[in-house]
N, C-alpha and C positions, 0 to 999 in steps of 0.2 A: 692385293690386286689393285692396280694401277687405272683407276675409269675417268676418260676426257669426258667434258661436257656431253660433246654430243652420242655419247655410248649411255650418261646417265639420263639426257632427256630420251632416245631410244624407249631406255628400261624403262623410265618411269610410262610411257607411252602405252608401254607392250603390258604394263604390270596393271593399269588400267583400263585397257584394252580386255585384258582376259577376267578383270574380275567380271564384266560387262558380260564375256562368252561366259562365264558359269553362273549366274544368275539365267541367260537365255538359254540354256543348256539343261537348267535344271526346268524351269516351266517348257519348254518342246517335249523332254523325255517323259513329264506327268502327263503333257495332251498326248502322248503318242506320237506326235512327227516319224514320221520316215525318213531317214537320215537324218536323225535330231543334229548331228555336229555340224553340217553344212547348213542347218537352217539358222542354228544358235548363232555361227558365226558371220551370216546373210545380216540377222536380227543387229545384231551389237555393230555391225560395219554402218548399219545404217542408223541406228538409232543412238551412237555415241555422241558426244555433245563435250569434247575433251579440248585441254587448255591447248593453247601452242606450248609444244613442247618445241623451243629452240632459243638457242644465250641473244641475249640483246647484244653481242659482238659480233655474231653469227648474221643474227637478220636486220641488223642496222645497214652494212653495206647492200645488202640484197634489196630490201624496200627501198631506198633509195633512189637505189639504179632504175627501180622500174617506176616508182614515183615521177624522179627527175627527168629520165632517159627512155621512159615506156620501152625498157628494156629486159625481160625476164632471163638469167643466164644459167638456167638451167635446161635439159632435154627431156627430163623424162616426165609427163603428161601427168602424172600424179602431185607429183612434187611442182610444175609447173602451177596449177589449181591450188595447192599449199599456198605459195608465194604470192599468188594473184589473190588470192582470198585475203591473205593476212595485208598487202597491201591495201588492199578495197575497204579493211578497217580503219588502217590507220589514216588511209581518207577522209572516210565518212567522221572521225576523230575529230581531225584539225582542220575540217569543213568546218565545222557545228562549233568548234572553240576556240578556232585562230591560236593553237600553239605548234608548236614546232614539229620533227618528224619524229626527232628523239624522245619529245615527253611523249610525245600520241604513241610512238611503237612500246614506250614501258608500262603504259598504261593498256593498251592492248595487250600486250604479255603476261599484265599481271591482274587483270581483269575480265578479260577477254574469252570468248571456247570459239572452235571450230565448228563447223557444219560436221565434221567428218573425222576420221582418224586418218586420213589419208596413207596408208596403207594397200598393198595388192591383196587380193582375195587368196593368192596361192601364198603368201608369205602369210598373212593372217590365218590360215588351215595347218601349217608348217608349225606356227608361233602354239599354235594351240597344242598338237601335237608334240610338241619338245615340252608342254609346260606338263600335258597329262605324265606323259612320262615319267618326268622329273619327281610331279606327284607323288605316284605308282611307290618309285624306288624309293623317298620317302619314306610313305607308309609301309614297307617290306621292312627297310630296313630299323624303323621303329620294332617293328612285332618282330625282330631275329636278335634285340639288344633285351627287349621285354623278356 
């Protein structure tokens, strides 16, 4: 299987993401929660604390443009708040050190976390649900080789 960058930063995103929903998944279902799924994944949406997951080829030209050009070129409001965030790092970066945009974004990249997973709530419910699954089939098909 053939995976571009940004399909592996995605996984690695979504693979972190969910380890976050079954740790909160598992303390909701021992307090009892009422819809432990929706609150686990409430829990981990909010309280994730994850890398930028995007290639320095990727968000070089993007920080830039909104550095240089107070230009964000994207629409969608989530990913909008990504861009503005990771730029407002790379800011505050080469405020405080007087280097370039390229050290400050590699150094953000590779030091750096989000506030956020930025993520939609229905694709993170979605994300969860294709992982339980997958789970599931797993462990079936362990105990049908057993």
């Amino acid at each position: 299987m053939n995976i571009n960058g940004k399909t592996q930063n995605r996984m690695t995103r979504d693979s972190e993401f969910l380890d976050l929903y079954h740790d909160a998944l598992q303390l909701m279902l021992a307090a009892g929660v009422k819809n432990a799924r929706r609150a686990a994944i409430e829990c981990a949406l909010k309280q994730g604390r994850p890398r930028y997951n995007v290639s320095f080829d990727r968000a070089y030209p993007v920080v830039c443009k909104i550095l240089n050009q107070n230009i964000v070129p994207v629409k969608s409001p989530i990913k909008r708040a990504f861009w503005l965030e990771l730029a407002q790092q790379v800011r505050d970066v080469r405020g405080n050190h007087n280097v370039s945009i390229a050290a400050a974004l590699d150094f953000v990249l590779l030091h750096g976390r989000a506030s956020s997973y930025f993520i939609n709530p229905d694709y993170a419910y979605w994300n969860t649900y294709r992982a339980s699954r997958e789970r599931r089939n797993l462990r079936l098909n362990q105990l049908h080789v057993a």
